[in-house]
N, C-alpha and C positions, 0 to 999 in steps of 0.2 A: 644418274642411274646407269649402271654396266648393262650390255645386253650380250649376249652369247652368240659368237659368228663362226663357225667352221673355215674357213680361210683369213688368210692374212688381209690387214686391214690397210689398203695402200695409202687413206689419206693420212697417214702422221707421217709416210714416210715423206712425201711428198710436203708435207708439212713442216718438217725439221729438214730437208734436203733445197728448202726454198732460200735458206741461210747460206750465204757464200763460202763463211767460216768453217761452217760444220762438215761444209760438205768436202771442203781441202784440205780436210786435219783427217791423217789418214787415220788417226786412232778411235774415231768414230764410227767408220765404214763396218768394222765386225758387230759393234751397238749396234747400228741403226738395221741392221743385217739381221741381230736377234730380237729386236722389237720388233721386226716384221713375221717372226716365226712365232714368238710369246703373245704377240699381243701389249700392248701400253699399259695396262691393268697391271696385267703380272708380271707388266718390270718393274713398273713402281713398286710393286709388292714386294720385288724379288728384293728390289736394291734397298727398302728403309729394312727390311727384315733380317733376322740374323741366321748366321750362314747355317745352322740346321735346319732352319724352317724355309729356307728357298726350294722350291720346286716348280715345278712348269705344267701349266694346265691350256688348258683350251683358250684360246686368245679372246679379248672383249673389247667389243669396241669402246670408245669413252668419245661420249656427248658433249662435256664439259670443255670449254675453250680454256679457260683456266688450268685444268688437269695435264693440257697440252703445253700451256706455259711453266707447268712445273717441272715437267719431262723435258723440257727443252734447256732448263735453268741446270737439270743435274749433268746432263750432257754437258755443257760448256764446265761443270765444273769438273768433271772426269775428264775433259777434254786438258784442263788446267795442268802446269807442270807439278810433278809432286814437290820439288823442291821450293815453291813459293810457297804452297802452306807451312812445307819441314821447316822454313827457315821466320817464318811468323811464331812457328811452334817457339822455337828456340828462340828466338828474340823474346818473347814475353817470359818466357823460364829467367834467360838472363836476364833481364829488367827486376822480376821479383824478387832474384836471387840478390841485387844489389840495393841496397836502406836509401833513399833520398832523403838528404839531410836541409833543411832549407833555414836558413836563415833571416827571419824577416829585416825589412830595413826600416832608416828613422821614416819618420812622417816623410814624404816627399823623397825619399830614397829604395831603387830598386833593390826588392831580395838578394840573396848569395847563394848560388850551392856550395855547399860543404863537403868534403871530401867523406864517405862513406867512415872513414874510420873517426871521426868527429866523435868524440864522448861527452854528455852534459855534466855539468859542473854545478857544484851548489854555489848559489849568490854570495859576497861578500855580507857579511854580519857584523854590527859594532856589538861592544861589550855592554849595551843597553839593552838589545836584544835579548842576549844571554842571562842575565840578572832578572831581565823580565821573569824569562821563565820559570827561571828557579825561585824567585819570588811567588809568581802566581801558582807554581806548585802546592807551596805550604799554603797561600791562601783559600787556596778550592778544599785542599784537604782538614778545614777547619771547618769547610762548610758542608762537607759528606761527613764529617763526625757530627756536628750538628743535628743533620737530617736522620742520623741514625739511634738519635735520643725518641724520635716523634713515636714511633711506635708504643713505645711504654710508657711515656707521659701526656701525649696527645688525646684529646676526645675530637675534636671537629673532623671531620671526613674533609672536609675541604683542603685540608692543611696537611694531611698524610697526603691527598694525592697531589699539590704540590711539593711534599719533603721528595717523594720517589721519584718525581719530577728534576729537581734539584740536582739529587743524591746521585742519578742517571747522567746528566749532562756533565755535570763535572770530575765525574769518576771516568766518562771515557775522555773527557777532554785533559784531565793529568797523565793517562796514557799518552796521550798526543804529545804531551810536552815534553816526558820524557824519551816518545823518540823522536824530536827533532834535536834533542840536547843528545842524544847517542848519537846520533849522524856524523852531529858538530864534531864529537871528539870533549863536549862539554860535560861538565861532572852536575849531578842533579839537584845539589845545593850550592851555595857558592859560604864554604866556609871561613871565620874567620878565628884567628889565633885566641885562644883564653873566653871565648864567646860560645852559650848554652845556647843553639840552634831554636832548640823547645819554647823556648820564655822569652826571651830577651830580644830575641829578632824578631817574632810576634809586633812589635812595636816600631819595628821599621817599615812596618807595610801598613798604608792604610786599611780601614774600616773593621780589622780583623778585631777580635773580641778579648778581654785582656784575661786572665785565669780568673780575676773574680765573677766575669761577667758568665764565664763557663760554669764556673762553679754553682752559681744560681742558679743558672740554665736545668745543670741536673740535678738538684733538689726540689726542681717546681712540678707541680702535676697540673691536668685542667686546665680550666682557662688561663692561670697565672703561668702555664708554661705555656699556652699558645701565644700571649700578649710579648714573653720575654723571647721566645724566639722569633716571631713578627718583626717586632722591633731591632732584635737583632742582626736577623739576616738581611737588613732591610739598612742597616749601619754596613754591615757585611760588602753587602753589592755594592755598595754607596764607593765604598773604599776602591773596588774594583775597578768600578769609571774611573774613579781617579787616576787609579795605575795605569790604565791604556792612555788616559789623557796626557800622564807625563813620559809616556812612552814616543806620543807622535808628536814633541813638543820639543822632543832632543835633538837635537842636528842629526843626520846621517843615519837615524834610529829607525826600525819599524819597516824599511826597503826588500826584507824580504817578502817573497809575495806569498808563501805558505802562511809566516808568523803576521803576515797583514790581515788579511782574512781569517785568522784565528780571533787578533784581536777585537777586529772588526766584530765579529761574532759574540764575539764575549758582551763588547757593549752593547750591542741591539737587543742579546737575549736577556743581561743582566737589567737594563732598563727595564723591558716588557714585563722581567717579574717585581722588581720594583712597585712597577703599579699595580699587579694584583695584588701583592701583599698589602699595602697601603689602603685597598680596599677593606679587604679580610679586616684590618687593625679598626677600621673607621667600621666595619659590622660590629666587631665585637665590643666595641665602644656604646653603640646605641643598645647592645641587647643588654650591657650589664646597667643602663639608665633606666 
């Protein structure tokens, strides 16, 4: 609590004047000079507040031993050279202004700094990698044409909101693959001389579906189209495992860490639908008995 005093209040001066420091720094003497005419109150005031709202009122005393240790804390730093803060300033500008590049090291080996202009590099890639891709390209895109039959020959509710499910996952995941095949400097199919992309390569990649089994696909309505695509996408994923499986099976294959966790992903999600479908199929199985 401030209390209102018509004269100057001697014990701060005597207070901060009891400090050996303060009292031999001669750039305090005019301070301590105007604390004794303001009052402690109103130089706290004066000094947190900005330079239009300083003004000088009647001096208060302060009760507070703490208020006095705060006043005594700003003093030692007004008393501070300006250039040890200027140069803290600029020290930390410089620091941000410069990228720390760090290097971790092997197991049991100390980091590295890297010199500021250091650029990342993309990993070395085998030509397993890249085939992947371009394979699981067209295989996902067999399974978003699929999922795009469900609307118009579908009846279970359960089985559209797996198709959009589906349809979703692997429509942004052939996005992915195509840009990490743009990065590469890789082309999005891997073509071969006198060879129909369409048909015929169809049968170099597992689990995928052959034209007749498509063909079926979209002539059937109903439960006979829920049963042939169950069963099919369920051939479909099957295929899928397989490709990641001969993918990390290659020597040298699979070391990127982007296309690792692609892959990786693929199988854990392709599995998990696996077994719902396999459910769904064993439903529809008892309901048409």
């Amino acid at each position: 609590m401030y209390k209102e005093k018509s004269k100057p209040w001697p014990r701060i001066t005597h207070f901060y004047r009891s400090f050996a420091e303060i009292a031999r720094n001669s750039r305090l003497r005019p301070m301590l000079e105007f604390v004794e005419q303001v009052g402690a109150a109103d130089f706290v005031h004066n000094l947190c507040a900005s330079t239009s709202q300083i003004r000088l009122r009647n001096s208060y005393r302060l009760h507070s031993a703490r208020g006095s240790a705060v006043l005594c804390g700003m003093l030692l730093a007004v008393s501070a050279p300006a250039d040890f803060f200027c140069s803290s300033v600029r020290s930390l500008q410089t620091d941000a202004a410069k990228p720390v590049v760090v290097q971790p090291g092997a197991p049991g080996k100390p980091s590295k700094m890297l010199p500021p202009s250091t650029r990342g590099t993309l990993p070395p890639r085998s030509q397993a990698d890249v085939e992947f891709m371009q394979d699981m390209i067209m295989h996902h895109a067999q399974a978003v044409e699929m999922t795009a039959l469900i609307p118009s020959h579908a009846e279970n509710k359960e089985l559209r909101l797996l198709g959009v499910r589906i349809s979703s996952s692997q429509s942004d995941e052939i996005k992915f693959m195509r840009r990490w095949l743009a990065a590469r400097g890789e082309p999005l199919s891997m073509a071969m001389p006198g060879m129909d992309i369409s048909h015929e390569s169809m049968h170099l990649m597992p689990g995928m579906l052959t034209p007749e089994q498509m063909d079926a696909l979209r002539k059937a309505k109903g439960a006979e189209f829920d049963h042939l695509f169950l069963t099919g996408m369920i051939q479909h994923h099957g295929g899928a495992l397989t490709m990641v499986k001969d993918l990390f099976d290659t020597a040298g294959a699979g070391q990127d860490a982007e296309l690792f966790n692609f892959a990786t992903d693929v199988d854990s999600g392709q599995r998990a639908e696996i077994r719902i479908m396999q459910t769904m199929l064993e439903k529809t199985l008892e309901e048409k008995r």
